[in-house]
Each structure stands twice: as C-alpha cells, then as structure tokens.
C-alpha positions in Angstrom: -26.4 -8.7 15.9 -29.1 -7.9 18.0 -31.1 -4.4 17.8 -28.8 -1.8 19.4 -25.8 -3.3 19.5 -22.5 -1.9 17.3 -21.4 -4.5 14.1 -19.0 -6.5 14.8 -16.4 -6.3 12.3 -13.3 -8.2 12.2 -10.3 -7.0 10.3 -7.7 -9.6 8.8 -4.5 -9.0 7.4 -1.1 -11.3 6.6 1.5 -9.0 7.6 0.8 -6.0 10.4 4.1 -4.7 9.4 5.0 -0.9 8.4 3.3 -0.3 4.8 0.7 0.8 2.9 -1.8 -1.8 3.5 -1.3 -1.7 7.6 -1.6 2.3 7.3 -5.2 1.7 5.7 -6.4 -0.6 7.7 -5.3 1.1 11.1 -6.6 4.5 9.6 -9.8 2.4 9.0 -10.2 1.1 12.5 -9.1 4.1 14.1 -11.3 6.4 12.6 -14.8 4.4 12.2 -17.4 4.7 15.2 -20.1 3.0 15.7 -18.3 -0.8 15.1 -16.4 -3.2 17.1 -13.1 -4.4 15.5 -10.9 -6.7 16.3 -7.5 -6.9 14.4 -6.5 -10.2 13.3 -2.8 -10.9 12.3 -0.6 -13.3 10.8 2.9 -14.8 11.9 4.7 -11.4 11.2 4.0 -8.2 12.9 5.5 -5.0 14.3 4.8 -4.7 18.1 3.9 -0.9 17.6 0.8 -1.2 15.6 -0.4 -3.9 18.5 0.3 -1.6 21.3 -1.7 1.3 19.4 -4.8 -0.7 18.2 -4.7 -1.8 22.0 -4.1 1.5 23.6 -7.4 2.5 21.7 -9.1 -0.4 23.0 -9.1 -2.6 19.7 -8.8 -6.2 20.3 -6.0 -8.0 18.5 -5.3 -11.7 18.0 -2.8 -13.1 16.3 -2.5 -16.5 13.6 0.6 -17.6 13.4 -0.2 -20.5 10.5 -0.9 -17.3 8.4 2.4 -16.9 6.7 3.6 -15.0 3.6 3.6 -17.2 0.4 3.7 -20.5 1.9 1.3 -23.0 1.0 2.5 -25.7 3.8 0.9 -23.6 6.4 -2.2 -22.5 3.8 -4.4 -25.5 5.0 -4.3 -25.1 8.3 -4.2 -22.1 8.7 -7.8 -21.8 7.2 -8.8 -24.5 9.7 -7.4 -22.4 12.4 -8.7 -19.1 11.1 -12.2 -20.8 10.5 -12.5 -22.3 14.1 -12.2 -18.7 15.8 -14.4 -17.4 13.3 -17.0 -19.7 14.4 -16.6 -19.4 18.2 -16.5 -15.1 17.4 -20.0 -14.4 16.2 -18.8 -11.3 13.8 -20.9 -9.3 11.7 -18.6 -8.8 9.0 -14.6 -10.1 8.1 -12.7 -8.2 5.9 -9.6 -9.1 4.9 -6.6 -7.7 3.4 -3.9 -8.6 0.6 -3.4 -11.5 -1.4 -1.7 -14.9 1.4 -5.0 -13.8 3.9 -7.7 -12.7 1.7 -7.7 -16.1 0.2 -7.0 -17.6 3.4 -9.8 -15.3 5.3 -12.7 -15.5 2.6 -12.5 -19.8 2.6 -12.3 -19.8 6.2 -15.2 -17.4 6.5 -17.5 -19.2 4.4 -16.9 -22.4 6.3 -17.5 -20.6 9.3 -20.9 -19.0 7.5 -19.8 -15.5 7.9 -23.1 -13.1 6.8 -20.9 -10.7 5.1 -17.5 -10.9 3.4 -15.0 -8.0 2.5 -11.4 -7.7 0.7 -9.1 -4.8 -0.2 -7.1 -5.4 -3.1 -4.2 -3.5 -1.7 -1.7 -4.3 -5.2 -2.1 -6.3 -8.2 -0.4 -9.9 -7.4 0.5 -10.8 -10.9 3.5 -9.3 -12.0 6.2 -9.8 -14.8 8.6 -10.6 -12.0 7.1 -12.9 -10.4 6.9 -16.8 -11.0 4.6 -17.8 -13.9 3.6 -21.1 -11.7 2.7 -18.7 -8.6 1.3 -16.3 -11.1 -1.3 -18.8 -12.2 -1.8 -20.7 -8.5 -3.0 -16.9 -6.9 -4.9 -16.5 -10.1 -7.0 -19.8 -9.5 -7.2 -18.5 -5.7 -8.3 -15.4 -6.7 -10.9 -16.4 -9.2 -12.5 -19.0 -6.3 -12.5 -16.9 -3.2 -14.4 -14.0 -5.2 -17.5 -17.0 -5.2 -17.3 -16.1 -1.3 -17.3 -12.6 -1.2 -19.5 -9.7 -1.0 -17.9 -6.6 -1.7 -14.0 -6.6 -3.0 -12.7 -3.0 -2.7 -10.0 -2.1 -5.0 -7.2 1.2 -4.2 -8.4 2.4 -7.5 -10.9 1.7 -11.2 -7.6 0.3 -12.8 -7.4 -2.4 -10.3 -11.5 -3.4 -10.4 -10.9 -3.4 -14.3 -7.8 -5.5 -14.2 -9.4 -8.4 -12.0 -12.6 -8.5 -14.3 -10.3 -9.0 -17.1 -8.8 -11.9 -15.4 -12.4 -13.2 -14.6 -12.2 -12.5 -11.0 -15.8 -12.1 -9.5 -18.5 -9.7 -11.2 -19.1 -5.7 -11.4 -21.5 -5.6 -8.9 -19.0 -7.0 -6.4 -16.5 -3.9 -7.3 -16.1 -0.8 -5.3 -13.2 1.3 -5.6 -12.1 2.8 -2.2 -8.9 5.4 -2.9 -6.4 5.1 -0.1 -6.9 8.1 2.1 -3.9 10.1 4.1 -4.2 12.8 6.6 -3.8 16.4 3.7 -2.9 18.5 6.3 -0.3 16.5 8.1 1.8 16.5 5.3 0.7 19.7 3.7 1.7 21.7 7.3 5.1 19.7 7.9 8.4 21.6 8.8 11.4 20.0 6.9 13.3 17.5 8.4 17.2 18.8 9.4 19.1 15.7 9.9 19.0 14.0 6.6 22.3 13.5 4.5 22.9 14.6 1.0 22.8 18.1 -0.7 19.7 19.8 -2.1 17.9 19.1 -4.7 17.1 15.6 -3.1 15.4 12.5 -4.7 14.0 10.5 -1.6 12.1 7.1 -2.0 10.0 5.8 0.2 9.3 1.9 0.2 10.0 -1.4 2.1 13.7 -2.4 1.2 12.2 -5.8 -0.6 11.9 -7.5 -3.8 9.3 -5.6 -6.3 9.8 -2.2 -5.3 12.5 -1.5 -8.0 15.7 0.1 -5.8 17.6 -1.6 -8.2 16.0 0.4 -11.1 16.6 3.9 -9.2 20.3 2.5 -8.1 21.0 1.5 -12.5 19.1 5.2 -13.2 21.2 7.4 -10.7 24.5 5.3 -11.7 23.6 6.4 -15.2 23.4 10.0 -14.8 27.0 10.7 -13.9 28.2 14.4 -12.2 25.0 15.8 -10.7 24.3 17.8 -8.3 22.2 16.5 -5.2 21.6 14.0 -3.6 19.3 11.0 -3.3 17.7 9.1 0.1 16.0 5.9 -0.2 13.9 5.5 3.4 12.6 2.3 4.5 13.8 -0.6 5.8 13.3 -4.4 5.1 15.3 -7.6 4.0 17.4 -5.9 1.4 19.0 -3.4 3.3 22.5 -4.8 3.4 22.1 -5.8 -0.5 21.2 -2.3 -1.2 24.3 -0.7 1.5 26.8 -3.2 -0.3 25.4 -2.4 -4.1 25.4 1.6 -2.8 28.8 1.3 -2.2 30.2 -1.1 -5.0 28.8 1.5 -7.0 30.8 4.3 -5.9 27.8 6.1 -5.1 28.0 6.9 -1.5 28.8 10.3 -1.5 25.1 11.1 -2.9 23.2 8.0 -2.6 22.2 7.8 1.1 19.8 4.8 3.3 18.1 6.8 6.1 16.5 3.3 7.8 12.9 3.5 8.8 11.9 6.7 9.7 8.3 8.0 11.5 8.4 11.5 10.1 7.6 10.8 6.3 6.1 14.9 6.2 9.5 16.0 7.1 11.4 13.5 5.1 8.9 14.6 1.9 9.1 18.6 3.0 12.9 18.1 3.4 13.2 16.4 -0.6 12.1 17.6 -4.0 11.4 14.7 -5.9 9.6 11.5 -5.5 10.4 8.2 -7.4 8.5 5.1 -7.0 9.6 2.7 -10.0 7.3 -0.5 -8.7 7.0 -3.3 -10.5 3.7 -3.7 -8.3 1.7 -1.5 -6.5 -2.0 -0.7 -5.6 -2.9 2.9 -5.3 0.7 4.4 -3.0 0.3 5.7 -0.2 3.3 7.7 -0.9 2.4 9.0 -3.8 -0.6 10.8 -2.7 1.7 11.9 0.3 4.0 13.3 -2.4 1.5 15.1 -3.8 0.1 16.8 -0.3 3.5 18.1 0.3 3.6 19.3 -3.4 6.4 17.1 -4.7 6.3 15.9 -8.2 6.5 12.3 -9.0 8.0 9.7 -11.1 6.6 6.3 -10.9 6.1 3.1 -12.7 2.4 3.6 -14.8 0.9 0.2 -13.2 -2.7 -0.4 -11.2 -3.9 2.2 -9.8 -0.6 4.6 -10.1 -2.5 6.9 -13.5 -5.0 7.4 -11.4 -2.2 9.5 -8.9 0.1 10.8 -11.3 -1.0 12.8 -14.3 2.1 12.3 -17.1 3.6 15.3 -17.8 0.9 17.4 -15.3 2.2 16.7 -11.7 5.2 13.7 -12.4 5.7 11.3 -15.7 4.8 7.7 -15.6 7.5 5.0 -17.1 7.3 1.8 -18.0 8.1 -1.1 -15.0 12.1 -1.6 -15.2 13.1 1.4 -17.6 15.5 2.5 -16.3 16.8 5.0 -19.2 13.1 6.7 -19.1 13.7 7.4 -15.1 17.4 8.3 -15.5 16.1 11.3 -18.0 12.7 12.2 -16.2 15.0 12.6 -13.1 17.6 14.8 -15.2 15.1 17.0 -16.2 13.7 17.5 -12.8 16.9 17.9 -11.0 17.8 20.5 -13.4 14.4 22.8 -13.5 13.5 23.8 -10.2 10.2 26.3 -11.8 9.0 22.8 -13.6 9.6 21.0 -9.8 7.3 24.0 -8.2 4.5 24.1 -10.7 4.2 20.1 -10.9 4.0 19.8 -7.3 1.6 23.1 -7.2 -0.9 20.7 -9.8 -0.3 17.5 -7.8 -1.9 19.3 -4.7 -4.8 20.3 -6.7 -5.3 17.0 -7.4 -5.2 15.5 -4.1 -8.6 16.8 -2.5 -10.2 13.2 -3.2 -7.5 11.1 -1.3 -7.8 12.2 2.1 -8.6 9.8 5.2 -12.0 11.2 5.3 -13.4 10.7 2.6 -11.7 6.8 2.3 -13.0 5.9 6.1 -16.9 7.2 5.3 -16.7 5.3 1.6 -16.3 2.2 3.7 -18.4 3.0 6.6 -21.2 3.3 3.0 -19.6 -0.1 1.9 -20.5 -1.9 5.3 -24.0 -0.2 5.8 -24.7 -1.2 2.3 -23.5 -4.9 3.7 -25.6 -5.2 7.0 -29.1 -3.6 5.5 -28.7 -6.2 2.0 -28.3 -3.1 -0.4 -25.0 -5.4 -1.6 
C-alpha cells in the first residue's frame, strides 16, 4: 500500500445468501470509509446483495469451486482462490464462516497475504451434526488459526469455546457483537398483512437443517387450545417439509409460513414473541432485533445467545431440542401480556451495545490495529 492510498481489503464469504452472516458483512462494507473492498463469493448467492454492493460501487467476484460442505471442490478451490489473491495485491482478506474461512486463510497464506481476518459467525460443532465432520472442521479449524491474525468472534462465549478446543491463542481473539440499525426497528409501524390472530409467536430463520422448526412445530403441537397464532418467516430448502408437517399436524389454522419477507421491523412490531430454538448459532441477528422492537425472547442457551438474552430478565434460555421447556416458556408468555411488556421493556435496555455503529468502528480498530502491527 503505498502512502495515501485507502487499504485494500477484500471480503470472503461461502454463501452471499439472505442471513446473518451476509447482513454483517454488507453492513461492514457499507458503512466503513476510508477502504477499498471487494466482495468475494462462493457458488451460491442471491442476485440482490450483488446489485447493491455494485450500485455502491463495491467490486464483487465470484468462486464458484467455493461450495458449502464439499470437500471435492475444497482443493481447488484454494488453488483458485489463491491465484486471484496473488494477481490482487490486497491489504487485508477477511473471511467469513466455516467452508471459506478455511478455504480463504490457506489460500491467503500461499498467496502471502500481510494480514489475515475471520468472523466466527456460529459455532460449527454441534450435537447434530456428524461426529466424522465434527472432528474434520475441528482439525481445519485448529490449522488455519496458524495463518491468521485476528479471528473475531459474535460474542466472549464463542472466543472461549474455540480456546477450549485449542483453536489459535488469546491474543488472536476479539469479540465483535453483531450490530443492527436500533432505530430501524425501534421506529417500525406494524406490518397489516400477516395471518394469524394476536398474541403472535413469529420466527425468523432460514427454513434449513439446525435451526430447530421442528422443535417450535413438537412445542406448539404440545400446547393444545390456545389462543394466537404463530408465523415462522424465512425461506430455504425445507419449506415444503415444514408446509407438509404444518398441515399433517392439523395446525394450519394457527401455524402460518409467511416466505421471505424484507420488512423484519414490521413483521417483529406486528408479533409478540420471539423463539429461536437453534441448535447452532453465533450471536443472532434476530435476537438483538427482537430486543430493539421490545419483544421478549426464547431461545436455545448456546454461543453467544447468554450474552443476548438474560433468563428470566428479557426471555428464558432452554436447552438445544427441549421441546417441553419451550412449549411452557411459550404458555406462560402467551398468557401474561404485563410479563410480555416489561421483558421486552428490559430487552431494550439492553440493547445499546449492539448497534451497527458501534460493530462497524470495533472493526475499523481491528484493521488499524492490523495495518500499523499493534496485532
């Protein structure tokens, strides 16, 4: 980089897809000065978030080697990745979830990349997952940390969880919360056209393995008469699983999918409840949205999710799969509107320290840090 000129920083991530780890990294981009980005992509990818990286004159590529969970394309895909990195000249590459952030780091070390970056967006090893895949990420995990400079985690639990594992070293840990705009969601008018009666349970997730519909589905099939209603928003690869389960259950009359939907302040102003029961997470986007429109919260009490949700102050924490615990947190909620107002009254007390702001200039620190060798 010669004097006067912006960093170049190049941003990597598998999937540039609707989710919590796109949302970051575009909010990142976005709302940085002073650095050149480009936007690096795998083989899957939502045309939208090109056009608006684009439209704000970010550069994107795409790799399409870089694949979720497959290990044929792994290989080459690193040679790929590595040959552009060579030929770019960057200043920094940071990369993003699990498949590319071991991809990314090997390829930017053979390339001889100055300084190396990667958010843990969500813990990989999970219950649910393959012990064999388990143990392969964890190997991949333990060697790309040897190339990396700064790994930035949604939240403390997450830093403490990989240094348990013997993932890289402290001094290699900084813990960046996931930042959302307050006032967007603080400000937002309820959404009129969604189904179901008041009180309503909404969830808010990719329709994909690990996100526990089935859990909320067993919980809400459990409760019997109630009133309300319940809208699970999002879409993904198990939406006609969940429609045919939805009605197989007899619960179509208050169990509702909405689809994808670009208005998640007036979906969350237009519910009462949020319920997240992950089996993996990071630190949810959703969850802090929740709390800037003053909902209360049930979630799973995995990575950085304690850090969100108080138990028993703004939402209760259950274990991953319980599905009796989230049938009777639910109950009690549904039932106690005064308990609904005053947990969602705490949650947005709580939420000061998770705004966009504050996330975007803790990483602008993180890359200053970088390019002057305080790291």
């Amino acid at each position: 980089m010669s004097e006067g000129e912006s960093p170049r920083v190049f941003h990597l991530i598998t999937r540039l897809i609707k989710g919590g780890a796109e949302a970051k990294t575009t909010a990142t981009v976005l709302g940085l000065d002073g650095y050149e980005f480009t936007v690096g992509y795998g083989a899957s990818y939502d045309q939208e978030p090109v056009n608006r990286f684009e439209r704000n004159g970010i550069e994107t590529v795409q790799f399409p080697l870089i694949r979720h969970y497959n290990p044929v394309t792994a290989v080459p895909a690193t040679i790929s990745l590595a040959r552009y990195l060579r030929q770019s000249d960057f200043d920094i590459v940071h990369t993003h979830s699990t498949e590319v952030g071991i991809i990314g780091r090997f390829a930017a070390a053979i390339a001889g990349i100055p300084n190396v970056v990667h958010t843990v967006h969500g813990v990989p090893f999970t219950d649910d997952r393959n012990e064999v895949l388990n143990r392969f990420v964890l190997f991949c995990e333990r060697a790309a940390a040897n190339y990396t400079d700064c790994i930035v985690t949604n939240a403390d639990a997450i830093a403490d969880d990989y240094l348990e594992r013997g993932i890289g070293t402290p001094d290699q840990y900084r813990t960046v919360y996931s930042g959302i705009d307050i006032d967007a969601f603080a400000d937002a008018e309820p959404a009129e056209d969604l189904p179901g009666d008041r009180p309503r349970v909404v969830m808010v997730a990719r329709l994909a393995d690990g996100k526990g519909h089935d859990v909320l589905l067993d919980a809400i099939d459990s409760l019997g008469e109630w009133e309300g209603s319940v809208c699970i928003v999002g879409d993904g690869p198990l939406y006609d699983s969940l429609a045919h389960e939805i009605t197989e259950r007899e619960l179509s009359d208050q169990v509702f999918l909405t689809g994808y939907r670009d208005d998640v302040p007036r979906i969350l102003a237009a519910s009462d409840i949020l319920v997240l029961p992950s089996f993996r997470e990071g630190t949810p986007r959703v969850i802090t949205e929740a709390m800037a429109s003053e909902l209360p919260v049930v979630a799973t009490d995995i990575a950085g999710i304690p850090e969100q949700v108080a138990d028993g102050e703004n939402g209760y924490l259950i274990s991953t799969g319980d599905v009796e615990a989230l049938a009777d947190h639910l109950e009690l909620l549904l039932k106690n509107k005064r308990q609904r107002m005053e947990m969602g009254e705490r949650g947005l007390e709580r939420v000061e320290q998770l705004s966009v702001d504050t996330m975007v200039n803790s990483l602008d620190e993180a890359y200053q840090d970088l390019l002057n060798n305080r790291l």
